[in-house]
C-alpha positions in Angstrom: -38.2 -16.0 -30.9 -38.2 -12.7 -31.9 -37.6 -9.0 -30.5 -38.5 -5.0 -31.7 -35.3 -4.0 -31.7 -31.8 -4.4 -30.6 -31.2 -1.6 -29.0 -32.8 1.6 -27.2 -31.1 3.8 -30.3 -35.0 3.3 -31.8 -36.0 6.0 -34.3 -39.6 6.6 -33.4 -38.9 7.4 -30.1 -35.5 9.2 -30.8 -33.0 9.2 -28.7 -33.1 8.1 -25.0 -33.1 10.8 -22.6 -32.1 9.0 -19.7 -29.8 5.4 -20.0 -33.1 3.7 -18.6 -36.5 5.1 -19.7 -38.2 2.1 -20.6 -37.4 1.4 -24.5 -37.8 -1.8 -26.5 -34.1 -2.5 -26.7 -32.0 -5.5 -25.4 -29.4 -2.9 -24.8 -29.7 0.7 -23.6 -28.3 3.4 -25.4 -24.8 2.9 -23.6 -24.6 -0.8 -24.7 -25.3 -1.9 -21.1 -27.1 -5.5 -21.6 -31.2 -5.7 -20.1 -32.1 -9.0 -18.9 -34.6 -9.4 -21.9 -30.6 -9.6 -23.8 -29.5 -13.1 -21.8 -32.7 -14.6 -22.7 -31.8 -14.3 -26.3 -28.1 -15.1 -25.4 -28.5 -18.4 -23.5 -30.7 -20.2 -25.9 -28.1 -19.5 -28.5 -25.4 -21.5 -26.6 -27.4 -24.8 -26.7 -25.5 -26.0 -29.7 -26.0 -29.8 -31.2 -28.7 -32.4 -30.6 -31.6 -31.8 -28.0 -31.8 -34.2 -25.0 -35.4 -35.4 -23.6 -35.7 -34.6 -20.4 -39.0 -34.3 -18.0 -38.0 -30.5 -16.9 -40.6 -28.4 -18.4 -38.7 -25.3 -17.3 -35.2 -26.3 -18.6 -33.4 -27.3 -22.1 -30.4 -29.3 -22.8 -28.3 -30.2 -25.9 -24.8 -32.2 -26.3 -22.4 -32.0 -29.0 -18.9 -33.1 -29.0 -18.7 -34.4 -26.0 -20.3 -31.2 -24.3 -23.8 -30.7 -22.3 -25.5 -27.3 -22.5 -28.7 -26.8 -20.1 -30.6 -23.4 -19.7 -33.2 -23.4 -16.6 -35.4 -20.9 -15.4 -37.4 -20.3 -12.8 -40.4 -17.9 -14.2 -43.4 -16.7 -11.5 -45.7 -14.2 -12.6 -45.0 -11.1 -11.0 -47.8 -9.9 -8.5 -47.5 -6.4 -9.7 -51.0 -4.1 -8.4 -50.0 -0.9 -9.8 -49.1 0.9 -12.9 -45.4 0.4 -14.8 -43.6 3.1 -13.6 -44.6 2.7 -10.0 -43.9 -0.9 -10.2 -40.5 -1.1 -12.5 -38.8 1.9 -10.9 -38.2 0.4 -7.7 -35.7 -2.2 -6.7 -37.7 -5.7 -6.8 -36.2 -8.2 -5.2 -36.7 -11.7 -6.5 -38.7 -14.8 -4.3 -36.5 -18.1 -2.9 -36.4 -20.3 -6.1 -36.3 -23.9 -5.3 -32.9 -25.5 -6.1 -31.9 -27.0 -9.1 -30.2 -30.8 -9.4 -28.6 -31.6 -12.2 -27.5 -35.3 -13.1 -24.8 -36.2 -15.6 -24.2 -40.2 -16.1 -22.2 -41.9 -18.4 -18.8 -40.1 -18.1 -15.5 -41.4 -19.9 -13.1 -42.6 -17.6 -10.3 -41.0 -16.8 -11.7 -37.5 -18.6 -11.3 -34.2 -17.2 -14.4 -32.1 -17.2 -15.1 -28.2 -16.3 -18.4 -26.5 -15.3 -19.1 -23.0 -16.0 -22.2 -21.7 -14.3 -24.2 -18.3 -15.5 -26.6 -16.7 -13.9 -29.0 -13.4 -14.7 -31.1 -12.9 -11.7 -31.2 -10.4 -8.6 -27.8 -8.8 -8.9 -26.4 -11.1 -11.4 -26.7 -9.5 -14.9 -28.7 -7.5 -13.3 -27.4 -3.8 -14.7 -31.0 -2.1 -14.3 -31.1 -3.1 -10.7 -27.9 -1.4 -9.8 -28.8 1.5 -11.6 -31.3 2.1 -9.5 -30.1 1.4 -6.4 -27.7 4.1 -7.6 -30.4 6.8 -7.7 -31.5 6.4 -11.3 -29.1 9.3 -12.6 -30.1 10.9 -15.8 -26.5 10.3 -17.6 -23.5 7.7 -16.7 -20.1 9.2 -16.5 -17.6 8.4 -19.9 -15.5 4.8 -19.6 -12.8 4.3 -18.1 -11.3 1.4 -20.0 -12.4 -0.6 -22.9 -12.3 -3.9 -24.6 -9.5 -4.1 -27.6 -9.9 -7.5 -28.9 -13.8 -6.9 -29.8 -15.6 -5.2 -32.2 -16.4 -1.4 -31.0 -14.2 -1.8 -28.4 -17.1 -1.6 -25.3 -16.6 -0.3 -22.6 -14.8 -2.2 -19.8 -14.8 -0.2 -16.8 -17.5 2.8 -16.0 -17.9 5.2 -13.3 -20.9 6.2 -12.2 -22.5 8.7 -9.5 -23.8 6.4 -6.6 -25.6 8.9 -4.1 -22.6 11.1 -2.7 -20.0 9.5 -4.1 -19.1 7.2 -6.9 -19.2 3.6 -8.2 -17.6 1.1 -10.8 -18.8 -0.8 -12.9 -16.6 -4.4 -14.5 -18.8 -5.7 -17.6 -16.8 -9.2 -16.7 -15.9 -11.6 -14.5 -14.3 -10.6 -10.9 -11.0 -12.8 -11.6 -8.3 -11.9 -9.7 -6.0 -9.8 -12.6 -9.0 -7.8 -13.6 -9.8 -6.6 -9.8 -6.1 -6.2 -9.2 -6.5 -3.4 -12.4 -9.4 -2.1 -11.3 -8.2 -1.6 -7.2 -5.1 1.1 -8.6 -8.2 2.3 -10.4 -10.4 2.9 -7.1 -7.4 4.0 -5.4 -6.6 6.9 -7.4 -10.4 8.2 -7.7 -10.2 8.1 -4.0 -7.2 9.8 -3.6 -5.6 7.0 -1.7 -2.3 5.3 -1.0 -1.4 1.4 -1.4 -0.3 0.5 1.9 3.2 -1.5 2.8 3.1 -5.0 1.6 1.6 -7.9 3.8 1.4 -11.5 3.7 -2.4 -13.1 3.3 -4.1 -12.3 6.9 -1.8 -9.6 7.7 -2.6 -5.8 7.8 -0.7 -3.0 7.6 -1.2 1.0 8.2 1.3 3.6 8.2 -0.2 6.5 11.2 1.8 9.4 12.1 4.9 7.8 10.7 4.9 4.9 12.8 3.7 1.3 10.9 1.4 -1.1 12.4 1.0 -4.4 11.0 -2.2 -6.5 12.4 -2.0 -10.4 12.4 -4.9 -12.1 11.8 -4.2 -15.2 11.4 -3.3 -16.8 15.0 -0.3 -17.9 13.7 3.6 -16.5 13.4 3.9 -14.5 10.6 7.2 -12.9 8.8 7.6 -9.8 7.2 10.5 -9.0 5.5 11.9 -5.7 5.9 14.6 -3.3 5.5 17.0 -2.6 7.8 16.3 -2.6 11.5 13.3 -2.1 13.5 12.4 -1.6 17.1 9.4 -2.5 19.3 8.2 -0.3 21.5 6.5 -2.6 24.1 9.4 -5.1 23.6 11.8 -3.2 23.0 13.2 -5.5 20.8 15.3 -5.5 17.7 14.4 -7.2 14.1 17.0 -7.3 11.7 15.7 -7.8 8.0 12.4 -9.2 9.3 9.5 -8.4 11.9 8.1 -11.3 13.4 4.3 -11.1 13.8 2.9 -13.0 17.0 -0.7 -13.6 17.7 -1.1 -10.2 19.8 -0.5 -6.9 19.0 2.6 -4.6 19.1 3.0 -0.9 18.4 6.5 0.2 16.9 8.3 3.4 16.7 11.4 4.9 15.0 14.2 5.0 17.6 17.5 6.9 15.8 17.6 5.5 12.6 14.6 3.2 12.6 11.5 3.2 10.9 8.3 3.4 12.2 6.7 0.2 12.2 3.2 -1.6 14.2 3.8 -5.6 15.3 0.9 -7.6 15.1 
């Protein structure tokens, strides 16, 4: 297989005017990977000795113990008009039939681990997004970068998404990189992390009263400072507010906070 060139920096064309206007790169001039990039990347991961199989639409290779398998799904696309009308609109990809993979022959008492990756509609799909974004002519500066690879890429970006903004992760959503990224979209949206909850339970601190909301349809405690007061019940919670199934407003009696019982 082979390519133009690596990247939309191409100097016959000089530089791009816009982060997507159509060049011959696997990236864009802001490193952001095109599909045409995973198509190049995938292949390179099937590592070791080919294995015979009657897919004519798939590719797999074992080594050490390991199977590697790339499938696609290609359909011509039924495309009536010219290039720009046709590739600057969102396009939405058909039902693809499902794929079954079969794996015999395992060692007893093994552990194994599958790791699944995708480039389709909105998966790898940067282009897509950047249209649905309004196709701006420039992307706002990072906001964070990689340090333990070369060039240090960018991380996180924001970016103008019709009257307001959006972020952009280049990796996986696990849950200590959205836990960075939520102070991050707090800030730029100028607002404050709320009291502390248990899973299922919400809380919102109006008019300097607190009101927690239970989800879950069970008892829930929330530990807490000091005393607190219900207003319906009038009762009093000493170092923890119990959370029934319905809903209860709280206020500040004295010396009491303001607090909402779910």
């Amino acid at each position: 297989m082979s390519y133009w060139t690596y990247t939309d920096l191409f100097e016959e064309r000089g530089p791009p005017t816009a982060p997507f206007q159509g060049g011959f790169g696997l990236r864009n001039s802001e490193r952001i990977r095109k599909p045409a990039y995973f198509a190049y990347k995938y292949p390179h991961a099937l590592d070791g000795d080919s294995v015979a199989i009657s897919d004519s639409q798939a590719v797999v290779s074992t080594k050490d113990g390991n199977i590697c398998e790339v499938v696609w799904d290609f359909e011509q696309p039924d495309q009536k008009v010219s290039n720009r009308s046709f590739c600057t609109k969102v396009l939405p990809n058909y039902p693809a039939k499902p794929v079954r993979l079969e794996v015999t022959h395992f060692a007893a008492g093994a552990r194994y681990r599958l790791r699944l990756y995708r480039t389709d509609y909105h998966a790898n799909d940067a282009y897509t997004a950047y249209v649905e974004m309004g196709a701006p002519k420039q992307l706002t500066a990072e906001l964070a970068s990689f340090t333990n690879v070369p060039g240090h890429l960018p991380a996180l970006t924001l970016n103008r998404f019709g009257k307001g903004n959006a972020l952009y992760l280049a990796m996986e959503s696990n849950a200590s990189a959205m836990t960075a990224v939520e102070s991050t979209v707090l800030q730029i949206a100028g607002i404050q992390r709320g009291p502390a909850t248990l899973d299922g339970v919400f809380a919102r601190v109006v008019d300097d009263r607190m009101l927690y909301v239970n989800t879950t349809g069970e008892q829930r405690k929330i530990p807490a400072d000091g005393s607190k007061r219900g207003i319906l019940t009038n009762r009093i919670y000493n170092g923890t507010v119990v959370l029934g199934p319905s809903m209860r407003i709280c206020s500040a009696i004295n010396s009491y906070l303001s607090i909402g019982l779910g």
